[in-house]
N, CA, C and O atoms as CSV, one atom per row, in Angstrom:
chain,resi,resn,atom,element,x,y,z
A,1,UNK,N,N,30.271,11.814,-13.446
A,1,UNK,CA,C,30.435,13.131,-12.892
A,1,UNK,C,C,31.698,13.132,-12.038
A,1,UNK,O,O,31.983,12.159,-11.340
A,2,UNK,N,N,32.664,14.538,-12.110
A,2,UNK,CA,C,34.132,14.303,-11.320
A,2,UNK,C,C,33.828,14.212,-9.920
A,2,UNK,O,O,32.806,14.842,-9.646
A,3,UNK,N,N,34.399,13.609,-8.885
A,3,UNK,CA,C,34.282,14.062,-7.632
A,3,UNK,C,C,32.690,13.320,-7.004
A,3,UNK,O,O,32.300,13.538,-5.857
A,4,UNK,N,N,31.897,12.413,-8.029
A,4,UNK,CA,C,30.695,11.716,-7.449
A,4,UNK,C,C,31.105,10.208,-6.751
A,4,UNK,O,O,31.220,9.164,-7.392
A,5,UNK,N,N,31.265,10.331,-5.531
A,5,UNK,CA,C,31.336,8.869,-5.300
A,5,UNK,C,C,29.858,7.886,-5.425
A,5,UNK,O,O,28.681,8.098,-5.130
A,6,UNK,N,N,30.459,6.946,-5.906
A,6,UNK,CA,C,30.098,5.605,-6.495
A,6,UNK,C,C,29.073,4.995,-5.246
A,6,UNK,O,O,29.412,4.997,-4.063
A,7,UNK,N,N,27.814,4.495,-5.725
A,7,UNK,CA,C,27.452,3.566,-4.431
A,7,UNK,C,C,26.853,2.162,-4.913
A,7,UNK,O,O,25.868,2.213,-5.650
A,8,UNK,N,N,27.360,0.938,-4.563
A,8,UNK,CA,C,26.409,-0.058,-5.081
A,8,UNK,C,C,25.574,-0.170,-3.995
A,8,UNK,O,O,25.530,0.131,-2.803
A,9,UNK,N,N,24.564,-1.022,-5.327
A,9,UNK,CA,C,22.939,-1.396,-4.596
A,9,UNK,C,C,23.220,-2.098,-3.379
A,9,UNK,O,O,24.179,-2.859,-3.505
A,10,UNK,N,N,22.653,-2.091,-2.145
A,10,UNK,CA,C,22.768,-2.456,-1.033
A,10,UNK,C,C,22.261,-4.275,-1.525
A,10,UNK,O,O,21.382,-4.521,-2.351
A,11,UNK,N,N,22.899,-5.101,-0.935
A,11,UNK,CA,C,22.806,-6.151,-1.000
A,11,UNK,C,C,21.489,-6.632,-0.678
A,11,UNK,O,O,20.844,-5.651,-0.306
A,12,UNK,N,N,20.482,-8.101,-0.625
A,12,UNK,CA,C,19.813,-8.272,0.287
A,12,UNK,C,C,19.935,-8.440,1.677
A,12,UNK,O,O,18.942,-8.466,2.405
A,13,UNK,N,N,21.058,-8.553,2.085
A,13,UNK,CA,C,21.431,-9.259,3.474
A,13,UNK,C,C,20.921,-7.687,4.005
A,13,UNK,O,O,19.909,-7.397,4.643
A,14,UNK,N,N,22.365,-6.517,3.327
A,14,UNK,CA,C,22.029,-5.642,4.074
A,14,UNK,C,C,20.565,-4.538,3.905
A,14,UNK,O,O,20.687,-3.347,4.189
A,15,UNK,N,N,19.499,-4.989,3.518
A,15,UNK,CA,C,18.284,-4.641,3.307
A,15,UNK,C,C,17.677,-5.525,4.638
A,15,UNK,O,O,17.152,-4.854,5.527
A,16,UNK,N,N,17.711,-6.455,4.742
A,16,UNK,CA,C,16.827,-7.092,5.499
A,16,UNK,C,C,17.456,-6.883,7.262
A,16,UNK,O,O,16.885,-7.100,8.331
A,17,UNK,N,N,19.195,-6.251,6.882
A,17,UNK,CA,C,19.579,-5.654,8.167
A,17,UNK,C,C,19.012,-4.262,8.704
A,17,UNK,O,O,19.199,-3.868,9.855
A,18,UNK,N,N,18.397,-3.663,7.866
A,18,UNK,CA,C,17.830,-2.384,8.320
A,18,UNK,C,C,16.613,-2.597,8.670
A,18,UNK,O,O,15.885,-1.992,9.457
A,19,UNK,N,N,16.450,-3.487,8.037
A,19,UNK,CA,C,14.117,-3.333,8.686
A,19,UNK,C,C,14.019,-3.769,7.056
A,19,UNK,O,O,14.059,-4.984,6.862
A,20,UNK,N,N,13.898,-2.936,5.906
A,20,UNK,CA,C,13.005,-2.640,5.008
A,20,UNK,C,C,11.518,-2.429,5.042
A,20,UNK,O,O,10.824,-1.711,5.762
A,21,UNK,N,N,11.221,-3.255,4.065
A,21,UNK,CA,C,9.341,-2.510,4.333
A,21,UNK,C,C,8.981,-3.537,4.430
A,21,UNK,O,O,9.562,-4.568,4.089
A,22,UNK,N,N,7.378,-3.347,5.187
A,22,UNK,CA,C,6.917,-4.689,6.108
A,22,UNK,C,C,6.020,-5.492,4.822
A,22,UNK,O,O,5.517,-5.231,3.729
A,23,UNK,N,N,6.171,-6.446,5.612
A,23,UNK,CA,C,5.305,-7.757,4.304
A,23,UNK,C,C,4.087,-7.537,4.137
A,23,UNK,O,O,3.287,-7.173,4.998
A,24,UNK,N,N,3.862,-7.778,2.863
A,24,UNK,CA,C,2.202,-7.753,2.314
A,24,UNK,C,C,1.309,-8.636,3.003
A,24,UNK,O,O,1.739,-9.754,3.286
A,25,UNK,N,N,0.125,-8.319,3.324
A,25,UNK,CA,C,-0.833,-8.734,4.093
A,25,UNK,C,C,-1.263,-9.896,2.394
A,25,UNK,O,O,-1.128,-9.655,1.194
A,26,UNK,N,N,-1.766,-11.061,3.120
A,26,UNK,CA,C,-2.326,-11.720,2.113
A,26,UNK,C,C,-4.011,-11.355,1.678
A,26,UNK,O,O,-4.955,-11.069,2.414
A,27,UNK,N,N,-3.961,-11.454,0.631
A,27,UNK,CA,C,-5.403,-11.042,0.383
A,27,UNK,C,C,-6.217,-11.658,0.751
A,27,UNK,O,O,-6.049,-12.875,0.673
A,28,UNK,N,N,-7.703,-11.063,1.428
A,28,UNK,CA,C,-8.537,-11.661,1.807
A,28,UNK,C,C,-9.670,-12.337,0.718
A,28,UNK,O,O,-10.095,-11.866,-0.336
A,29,UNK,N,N,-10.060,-13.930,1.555
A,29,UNK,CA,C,-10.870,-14.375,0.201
A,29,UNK,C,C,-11.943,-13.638,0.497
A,29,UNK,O,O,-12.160,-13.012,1.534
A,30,UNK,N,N,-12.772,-13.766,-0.701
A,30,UNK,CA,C,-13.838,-13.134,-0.765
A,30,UNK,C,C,-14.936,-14.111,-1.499
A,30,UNK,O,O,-14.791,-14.476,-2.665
A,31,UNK,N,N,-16.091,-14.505,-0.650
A,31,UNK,CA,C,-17.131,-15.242,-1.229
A,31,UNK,C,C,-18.327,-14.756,-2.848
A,31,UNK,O,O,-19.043,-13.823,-3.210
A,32,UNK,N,N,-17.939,-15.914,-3.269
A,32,UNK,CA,C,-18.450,-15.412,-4.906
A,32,UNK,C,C,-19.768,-15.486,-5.065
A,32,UNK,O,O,-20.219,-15.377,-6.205
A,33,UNK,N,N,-20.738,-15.705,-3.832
A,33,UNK,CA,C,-22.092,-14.762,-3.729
A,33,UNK,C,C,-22.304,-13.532,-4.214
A,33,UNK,O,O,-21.468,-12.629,-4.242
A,34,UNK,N,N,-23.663,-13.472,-4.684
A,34,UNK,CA,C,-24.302,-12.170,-4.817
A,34,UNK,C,C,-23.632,-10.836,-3.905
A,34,UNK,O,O,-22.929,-10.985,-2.905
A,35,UNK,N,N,-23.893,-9.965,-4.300
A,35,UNK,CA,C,-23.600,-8.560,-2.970
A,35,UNK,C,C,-24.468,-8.246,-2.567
A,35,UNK,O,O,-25.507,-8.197,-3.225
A,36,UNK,N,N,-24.390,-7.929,-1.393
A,36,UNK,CA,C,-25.712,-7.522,-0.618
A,36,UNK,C,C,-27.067,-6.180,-1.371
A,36,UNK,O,O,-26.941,-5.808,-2.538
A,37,UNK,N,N,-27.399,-6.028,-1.115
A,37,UNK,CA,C,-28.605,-5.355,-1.934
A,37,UNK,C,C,-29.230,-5.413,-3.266
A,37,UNK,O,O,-30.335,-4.937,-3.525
A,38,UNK,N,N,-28.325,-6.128,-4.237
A,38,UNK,CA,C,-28.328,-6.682,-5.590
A,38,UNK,C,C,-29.624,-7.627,-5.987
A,38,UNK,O,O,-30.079,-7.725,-7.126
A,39,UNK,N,N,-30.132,-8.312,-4.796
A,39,UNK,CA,C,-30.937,-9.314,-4.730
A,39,UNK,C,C,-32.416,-8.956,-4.215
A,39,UNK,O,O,-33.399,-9.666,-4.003
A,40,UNK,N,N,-32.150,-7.351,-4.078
A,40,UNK,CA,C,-33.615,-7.168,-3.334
A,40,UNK,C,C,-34.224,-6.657,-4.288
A,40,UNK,O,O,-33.792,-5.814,-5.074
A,41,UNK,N,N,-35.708,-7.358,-4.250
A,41,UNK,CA,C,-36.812,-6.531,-5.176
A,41,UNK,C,C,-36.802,-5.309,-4.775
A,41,UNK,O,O,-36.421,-4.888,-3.683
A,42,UNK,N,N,-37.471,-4.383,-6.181
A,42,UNK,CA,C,-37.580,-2.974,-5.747
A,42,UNK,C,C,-38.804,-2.741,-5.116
A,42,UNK,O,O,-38.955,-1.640,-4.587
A,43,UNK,N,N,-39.758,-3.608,-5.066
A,43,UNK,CA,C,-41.041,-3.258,-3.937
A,43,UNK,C,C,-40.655,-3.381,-2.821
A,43,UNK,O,O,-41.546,-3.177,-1.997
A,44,UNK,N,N,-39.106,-3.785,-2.158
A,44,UNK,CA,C,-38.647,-3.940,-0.733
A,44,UNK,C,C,-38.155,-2.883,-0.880
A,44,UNK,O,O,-38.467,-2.123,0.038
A,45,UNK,N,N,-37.291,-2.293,-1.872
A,45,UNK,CA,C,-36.814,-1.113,-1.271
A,45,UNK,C,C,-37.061,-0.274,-0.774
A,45,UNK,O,O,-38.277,-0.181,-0.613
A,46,UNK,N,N,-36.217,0.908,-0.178
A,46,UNK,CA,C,-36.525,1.995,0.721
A,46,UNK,C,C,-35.931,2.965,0.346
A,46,UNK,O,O,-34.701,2.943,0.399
A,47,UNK,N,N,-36.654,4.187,-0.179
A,47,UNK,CA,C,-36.203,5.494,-0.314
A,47,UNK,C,C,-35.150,6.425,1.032
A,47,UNK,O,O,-35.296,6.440,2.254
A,48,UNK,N,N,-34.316,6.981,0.319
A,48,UNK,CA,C,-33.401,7.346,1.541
A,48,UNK,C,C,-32.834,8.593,0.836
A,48,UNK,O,O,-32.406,8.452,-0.309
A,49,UNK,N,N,-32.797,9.776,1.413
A,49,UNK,CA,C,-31.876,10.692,1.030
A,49,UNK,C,C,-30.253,10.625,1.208
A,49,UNK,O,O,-29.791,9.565,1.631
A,50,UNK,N,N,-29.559,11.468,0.973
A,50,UNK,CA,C,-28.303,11.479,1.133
A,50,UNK,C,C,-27.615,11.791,2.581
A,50,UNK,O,O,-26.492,11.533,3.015
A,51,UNK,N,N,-28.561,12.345,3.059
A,51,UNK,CA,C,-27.977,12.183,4.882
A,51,UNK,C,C,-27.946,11.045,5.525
A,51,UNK,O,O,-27.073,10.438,6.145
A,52,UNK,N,N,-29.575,10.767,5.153
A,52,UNK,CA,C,-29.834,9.110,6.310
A,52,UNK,C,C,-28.415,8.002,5.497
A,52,UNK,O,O,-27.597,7.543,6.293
A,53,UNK,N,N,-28.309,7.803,4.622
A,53,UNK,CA,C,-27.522,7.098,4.459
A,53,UNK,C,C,-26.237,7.196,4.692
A,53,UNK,O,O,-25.420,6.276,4.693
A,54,UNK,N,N,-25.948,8.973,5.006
A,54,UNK,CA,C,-24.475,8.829,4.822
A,54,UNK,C,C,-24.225,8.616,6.666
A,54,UNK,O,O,-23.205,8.244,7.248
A,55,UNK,N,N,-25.988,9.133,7.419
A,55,UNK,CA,C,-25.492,8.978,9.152
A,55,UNK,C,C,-25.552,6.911,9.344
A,55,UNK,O,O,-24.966,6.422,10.310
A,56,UNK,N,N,-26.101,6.218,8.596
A,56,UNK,CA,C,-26.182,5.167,8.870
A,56,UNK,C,C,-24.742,4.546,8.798
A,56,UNK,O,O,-24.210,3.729,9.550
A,57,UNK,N,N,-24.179,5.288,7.464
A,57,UNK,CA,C,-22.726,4.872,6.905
A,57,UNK,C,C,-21.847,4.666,8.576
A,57,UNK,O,O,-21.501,3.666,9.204
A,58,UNK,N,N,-21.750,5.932,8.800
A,58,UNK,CA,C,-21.111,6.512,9.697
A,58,UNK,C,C,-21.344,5.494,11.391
A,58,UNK,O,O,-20.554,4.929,12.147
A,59,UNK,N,N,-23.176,5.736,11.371
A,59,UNK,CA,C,-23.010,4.227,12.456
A,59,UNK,C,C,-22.643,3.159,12.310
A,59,UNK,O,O,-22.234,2.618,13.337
A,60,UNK,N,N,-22.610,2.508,11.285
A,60,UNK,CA,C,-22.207,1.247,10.988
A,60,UNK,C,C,-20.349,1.490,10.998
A,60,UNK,O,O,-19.749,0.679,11.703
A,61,UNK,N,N,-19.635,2.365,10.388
A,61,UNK,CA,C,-18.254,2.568,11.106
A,61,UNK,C,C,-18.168,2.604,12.605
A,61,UNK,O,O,-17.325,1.836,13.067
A,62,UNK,N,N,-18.942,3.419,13.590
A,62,UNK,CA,C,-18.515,3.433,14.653
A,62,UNK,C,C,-18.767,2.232,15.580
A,62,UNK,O,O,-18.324,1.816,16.650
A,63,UNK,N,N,-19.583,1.909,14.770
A,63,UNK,CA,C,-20.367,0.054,15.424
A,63,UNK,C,C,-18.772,-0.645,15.286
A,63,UNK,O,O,-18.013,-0.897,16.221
A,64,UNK,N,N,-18.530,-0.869,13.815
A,64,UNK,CA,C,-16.936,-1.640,13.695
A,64,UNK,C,C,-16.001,-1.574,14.007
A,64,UNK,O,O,-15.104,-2.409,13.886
A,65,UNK,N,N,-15.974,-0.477,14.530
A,65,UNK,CA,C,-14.714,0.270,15.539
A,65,UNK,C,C,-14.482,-0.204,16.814
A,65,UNK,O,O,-13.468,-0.382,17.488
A,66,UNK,N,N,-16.332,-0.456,17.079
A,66,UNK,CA,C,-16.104,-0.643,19.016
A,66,UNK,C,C,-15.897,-2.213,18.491
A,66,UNK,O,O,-15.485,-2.980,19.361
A,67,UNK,N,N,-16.084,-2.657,17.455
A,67,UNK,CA,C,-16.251,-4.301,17.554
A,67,UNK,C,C,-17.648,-5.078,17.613
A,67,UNK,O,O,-17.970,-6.235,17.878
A,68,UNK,N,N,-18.311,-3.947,17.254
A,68,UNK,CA,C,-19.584,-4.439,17.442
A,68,UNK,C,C,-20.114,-4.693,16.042
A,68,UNK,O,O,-20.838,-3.783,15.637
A,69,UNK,N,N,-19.917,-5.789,15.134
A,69,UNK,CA,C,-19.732,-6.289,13.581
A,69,UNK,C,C,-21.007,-6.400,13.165
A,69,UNK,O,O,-21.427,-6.004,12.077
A,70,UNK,N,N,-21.933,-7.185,14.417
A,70,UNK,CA,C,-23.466,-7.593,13.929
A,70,UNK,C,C,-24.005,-6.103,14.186
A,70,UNK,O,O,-24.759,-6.046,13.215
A,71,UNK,N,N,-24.118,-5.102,14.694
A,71,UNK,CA,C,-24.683,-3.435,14.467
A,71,UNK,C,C,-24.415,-3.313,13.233
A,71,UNK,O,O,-25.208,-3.278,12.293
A,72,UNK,N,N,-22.424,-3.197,13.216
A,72,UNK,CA,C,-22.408,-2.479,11.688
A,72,UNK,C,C,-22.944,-3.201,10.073
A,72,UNK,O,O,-23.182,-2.778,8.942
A,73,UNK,N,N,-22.948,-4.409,10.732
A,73,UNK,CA,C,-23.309,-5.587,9.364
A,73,UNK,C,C,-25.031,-5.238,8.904
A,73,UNK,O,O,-25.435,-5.257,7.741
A,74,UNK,N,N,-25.987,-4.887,10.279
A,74,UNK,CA,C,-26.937,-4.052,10.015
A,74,UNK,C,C,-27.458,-2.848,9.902
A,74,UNK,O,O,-28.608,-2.412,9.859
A,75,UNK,N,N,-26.433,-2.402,9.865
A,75,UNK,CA,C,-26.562,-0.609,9.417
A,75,UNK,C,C,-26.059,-0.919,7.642
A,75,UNK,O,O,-26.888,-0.906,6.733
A,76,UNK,N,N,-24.946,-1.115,7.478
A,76,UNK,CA,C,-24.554,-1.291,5.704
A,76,UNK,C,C,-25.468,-2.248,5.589
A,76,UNK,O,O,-26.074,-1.765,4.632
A,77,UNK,N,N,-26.081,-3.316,5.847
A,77,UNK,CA,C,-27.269,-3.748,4.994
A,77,UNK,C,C,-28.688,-3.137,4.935
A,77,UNK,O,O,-29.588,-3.597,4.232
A,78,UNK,N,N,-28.824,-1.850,5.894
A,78,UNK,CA,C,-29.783,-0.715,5.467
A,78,UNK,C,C,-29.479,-0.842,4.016
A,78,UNK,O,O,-29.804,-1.466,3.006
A,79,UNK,N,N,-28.649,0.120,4.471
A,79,UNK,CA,C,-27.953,0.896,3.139
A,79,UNK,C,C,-28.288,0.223,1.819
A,79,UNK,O,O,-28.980,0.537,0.850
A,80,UNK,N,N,-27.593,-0.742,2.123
A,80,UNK,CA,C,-27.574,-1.647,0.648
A,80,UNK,C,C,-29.093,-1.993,0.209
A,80,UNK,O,O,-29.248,-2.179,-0.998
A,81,UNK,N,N,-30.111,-2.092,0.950
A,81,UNK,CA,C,-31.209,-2.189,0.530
A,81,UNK,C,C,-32.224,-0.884,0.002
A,81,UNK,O,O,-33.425,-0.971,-0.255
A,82,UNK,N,N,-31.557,0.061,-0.059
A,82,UNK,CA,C,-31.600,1.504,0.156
A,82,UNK,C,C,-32.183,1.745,-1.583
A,82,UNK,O,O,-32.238,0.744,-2.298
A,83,UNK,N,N,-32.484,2.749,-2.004
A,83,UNK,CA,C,-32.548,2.941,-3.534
A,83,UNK,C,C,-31.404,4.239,-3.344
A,83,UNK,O,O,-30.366,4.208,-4.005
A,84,UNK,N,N,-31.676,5.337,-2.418
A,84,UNK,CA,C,-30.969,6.717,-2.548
A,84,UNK,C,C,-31.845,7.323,-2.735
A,84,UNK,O,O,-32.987,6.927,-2.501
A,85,UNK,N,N,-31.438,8.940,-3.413
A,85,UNK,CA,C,-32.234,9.727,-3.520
A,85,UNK,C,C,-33.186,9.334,-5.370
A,85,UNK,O,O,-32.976,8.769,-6.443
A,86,UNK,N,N,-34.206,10.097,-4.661
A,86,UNK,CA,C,-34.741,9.295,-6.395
A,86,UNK,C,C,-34.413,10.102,-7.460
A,86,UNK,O,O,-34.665,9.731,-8.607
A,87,UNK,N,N,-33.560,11.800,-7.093
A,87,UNK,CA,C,-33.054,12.165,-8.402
A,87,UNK,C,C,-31.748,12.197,-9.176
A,87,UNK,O,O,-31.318,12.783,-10.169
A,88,UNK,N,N,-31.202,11.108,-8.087
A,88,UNK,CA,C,-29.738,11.009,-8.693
A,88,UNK,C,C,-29.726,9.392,-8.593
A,88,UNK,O,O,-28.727,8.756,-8.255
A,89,UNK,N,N,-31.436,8.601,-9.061
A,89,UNK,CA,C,-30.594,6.953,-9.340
A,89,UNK,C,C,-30.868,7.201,-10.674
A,89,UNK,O,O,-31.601,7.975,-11.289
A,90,UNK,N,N,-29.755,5.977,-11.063
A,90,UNK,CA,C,-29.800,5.836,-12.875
A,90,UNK,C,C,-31.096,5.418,-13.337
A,90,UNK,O,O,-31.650,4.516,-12.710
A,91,UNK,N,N,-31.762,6.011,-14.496
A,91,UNK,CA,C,-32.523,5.797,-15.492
A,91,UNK,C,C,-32.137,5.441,-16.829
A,91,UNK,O,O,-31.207,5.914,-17.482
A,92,UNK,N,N,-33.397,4.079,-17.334
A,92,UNK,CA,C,-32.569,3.254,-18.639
A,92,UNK,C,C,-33.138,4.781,-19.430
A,92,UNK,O,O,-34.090,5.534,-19.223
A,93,UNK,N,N,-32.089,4.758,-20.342
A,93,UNK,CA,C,-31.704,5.675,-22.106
A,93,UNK,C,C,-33.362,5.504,-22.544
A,93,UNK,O,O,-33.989,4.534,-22.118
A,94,UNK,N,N,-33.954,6.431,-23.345
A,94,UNK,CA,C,-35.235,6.428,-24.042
A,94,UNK,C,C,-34.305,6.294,-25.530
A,94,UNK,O,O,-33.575,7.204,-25.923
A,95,UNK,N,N,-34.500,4.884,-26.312
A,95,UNK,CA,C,-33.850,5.310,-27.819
A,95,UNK,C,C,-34.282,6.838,-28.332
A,95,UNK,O,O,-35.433,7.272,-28.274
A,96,UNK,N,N,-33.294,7.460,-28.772
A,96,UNK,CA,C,-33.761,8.688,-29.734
A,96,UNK,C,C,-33.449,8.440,-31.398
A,96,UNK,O,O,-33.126,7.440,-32.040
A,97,UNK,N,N,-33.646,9.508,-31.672
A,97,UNK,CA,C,-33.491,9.341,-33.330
A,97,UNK,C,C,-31.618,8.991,-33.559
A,97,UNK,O,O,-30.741,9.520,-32.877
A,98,UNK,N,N,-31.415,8.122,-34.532
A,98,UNK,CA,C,-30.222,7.587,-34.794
A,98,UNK,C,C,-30.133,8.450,-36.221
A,98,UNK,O,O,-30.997,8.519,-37.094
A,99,UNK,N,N,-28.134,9.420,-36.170
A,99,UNK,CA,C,-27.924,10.671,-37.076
A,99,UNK,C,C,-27.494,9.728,-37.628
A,99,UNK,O,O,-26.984,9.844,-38.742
């Protein structure tokens, strides 16, 4: 294009003279145990609507917030032991007729 001045790619030197963008956090490990609620019989479970779980959600955030880990670690393991509401958990398929 007439009249476009030209720019080369900024070097690394001068990238790392401005700041650029901050370094990636390393990923956290994660233990290759079961997940929490996965392991509970369903005669332990506990029926819960969609509020209680979503106010437990919510305490267990504000628990982790103040720093208080063992509250919130037992509020999400409510949860997780939780079934939900009973008309929105999954039910296995009844075979039907095959077209």
């Amino acid at each position: 294009m007439p009249g476009a001045i030209e720019q080369e790619p900024p070097s690394p030197m001068m990238k790392a003279a401005r700041g650029g963008a901050p370094a990636k956090k390393k990923a956290m490990e994660v233990d290759a145990g079961p997940l929490p609620g996965l392991g509970v019989p369903e005669e332990q479970r506990v029926d819960a609507d969609k509020e209680s779980v979503r106010d437990q959600l919510e305490s267990g955030d504000r628990a982790r917030h103040k720093g208080r880990c063992d509250v919130a670690e037992a509020e999400y393991a409510a949860v997780a032991n939780s079934n939900g509401p009973a008309a929105e958990r999954a039910s296995p398929r009844r075979p039907g007729p095959v077209s």
